[in-house]
N, C-alpha and C positions, 0 to 999 in steps of 0.2 A: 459538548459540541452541538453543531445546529440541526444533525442530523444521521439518521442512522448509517448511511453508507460513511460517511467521515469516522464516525465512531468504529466503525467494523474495521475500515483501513486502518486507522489507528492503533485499535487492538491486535492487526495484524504484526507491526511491529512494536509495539508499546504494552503488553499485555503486563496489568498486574504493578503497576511501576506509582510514585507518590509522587513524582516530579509530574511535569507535563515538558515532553517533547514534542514538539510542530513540525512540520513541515509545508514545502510552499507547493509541490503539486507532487501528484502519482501517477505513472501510468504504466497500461499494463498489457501484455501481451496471449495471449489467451491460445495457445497450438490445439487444435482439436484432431485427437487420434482418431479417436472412436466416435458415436455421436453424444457421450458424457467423460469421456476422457481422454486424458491429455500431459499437456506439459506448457508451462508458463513463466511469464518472466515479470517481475516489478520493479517498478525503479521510482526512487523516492528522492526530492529534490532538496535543496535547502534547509536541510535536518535540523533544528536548532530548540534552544530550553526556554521556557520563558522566567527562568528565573536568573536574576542578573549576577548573583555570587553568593558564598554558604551551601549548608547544607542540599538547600534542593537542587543546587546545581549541580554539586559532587554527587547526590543521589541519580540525576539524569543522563550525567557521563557513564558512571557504573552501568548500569543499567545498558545502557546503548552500546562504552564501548567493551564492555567484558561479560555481558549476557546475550543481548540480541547478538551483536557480533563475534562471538567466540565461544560461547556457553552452549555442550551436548545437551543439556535441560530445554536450550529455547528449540530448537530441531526436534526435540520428543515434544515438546508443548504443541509444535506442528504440526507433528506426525500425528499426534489427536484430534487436531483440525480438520483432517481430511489433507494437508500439505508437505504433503513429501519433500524438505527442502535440501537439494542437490548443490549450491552454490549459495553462496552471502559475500555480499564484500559491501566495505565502506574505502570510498577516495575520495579526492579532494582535488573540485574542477576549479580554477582561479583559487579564490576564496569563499568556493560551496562546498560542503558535505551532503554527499549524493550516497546512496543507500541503494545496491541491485542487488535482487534472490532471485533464484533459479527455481522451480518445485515442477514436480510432478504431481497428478490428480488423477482418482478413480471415480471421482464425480466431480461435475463442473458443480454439482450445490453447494459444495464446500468453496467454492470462487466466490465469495462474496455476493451470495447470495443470486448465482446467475441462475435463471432456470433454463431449461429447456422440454416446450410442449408444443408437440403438433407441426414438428418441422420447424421451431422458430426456438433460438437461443433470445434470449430477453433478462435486462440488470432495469428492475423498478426503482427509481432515486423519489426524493421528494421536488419539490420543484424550487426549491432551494440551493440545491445540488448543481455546482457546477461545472459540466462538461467544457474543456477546452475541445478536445478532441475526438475522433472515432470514426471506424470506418465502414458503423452501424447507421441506421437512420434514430434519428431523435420523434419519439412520438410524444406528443404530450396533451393530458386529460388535463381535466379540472381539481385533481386530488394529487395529481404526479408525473412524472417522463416516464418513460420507458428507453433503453436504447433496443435495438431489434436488428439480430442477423437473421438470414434465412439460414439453413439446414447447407447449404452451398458454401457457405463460408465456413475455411479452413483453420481461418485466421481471426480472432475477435481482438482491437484493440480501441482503448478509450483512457484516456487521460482527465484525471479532475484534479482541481484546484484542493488544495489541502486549507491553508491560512493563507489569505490573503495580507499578507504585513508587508513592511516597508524597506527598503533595503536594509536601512541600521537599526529596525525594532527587536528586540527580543536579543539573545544571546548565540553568535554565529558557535559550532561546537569543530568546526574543519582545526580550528588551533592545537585541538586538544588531542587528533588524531594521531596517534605514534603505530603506524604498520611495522614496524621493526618487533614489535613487541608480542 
């Protein structure tokens, strides 16, 4: 991928896996208890494989829907992360596969790399990195953005673009979703 926070996101849901699963954006909601921890929410849009049928596709279903989505392993793999994860669900909006987790944090470092120094919560992207949204201010250097809450804010939320594809590229996986099971 093009960049280290995509890869991070990525690995948050995709860790360890031979297929590649996409997604079309992420966003994320960030509760600040304390001034490093908290409780937060992610939600992943248009979940999809990019391999069109055979094995790597049966490899990216497994993977997605009987490990990330149901497997005590991938909540201890979490739980190492620093991500307490309290909730997972996968559904299916129209014809998307949306992906929301629940976690809890006893440090926002383990957030995807947010810091926080000197009164100011801060997520460094490269400048490749696409924010859709946030309700931080965007600073951006000659090397990278930053987004930037001050110490006041309660609440940190920012949405980026995952893959940018096309409605029919790649392989939609909402078909393949059986909740009964």
């Amino acid at each position: 991928m093009k960049n280290i926070l995509l890869l991070s996101i990525i690995l948050f849901f995709i860790t360890e896996f031979y297929g590649c699963l996409i997604f079309h954006t992420m966003s994320y909601t960030i509760n600040i208890t304390k001034d490093t921890t908290g409780t937060g929410t992610v939600v992943v849009t248009d979940i999809r494989s990019d391999a069109a049928k055979g094995p790597d596709l049966e490899t990216d279903k497994k993977n997605l829907f009987e490990y990330i989505y149901k497997s005590p392993d991938f909540i201890n793999q979490m739980e190492d992360e620093g991500k307490n994860l309290t909730y997972r669900n996968l559904y299916v909006h129209g014809d998307t596969l949306i992906g929301k987790a629940e976690f809890s944090f006893n440090s926002i470092f383990n957030i995807e790399k947010i810091k926080y120094e000197d009164g100011f919560y801060f997520l460094t992207l490269t400048l490749d990195d696409s924010v859709l949204t946030t309700n931080g201010q965007i600073i951006y250097s000659k090397d990278h953005k930053r987004i930037l809450w001050d110490k006041s804010f309660k609440v940190l939320t920012f949405e980026m673009l995952g893959f940018p594809f096309k409605k029919d590229e790649y392989t939609g996986l909402s078909p393949f979703l059986n909740p009964k099971k």
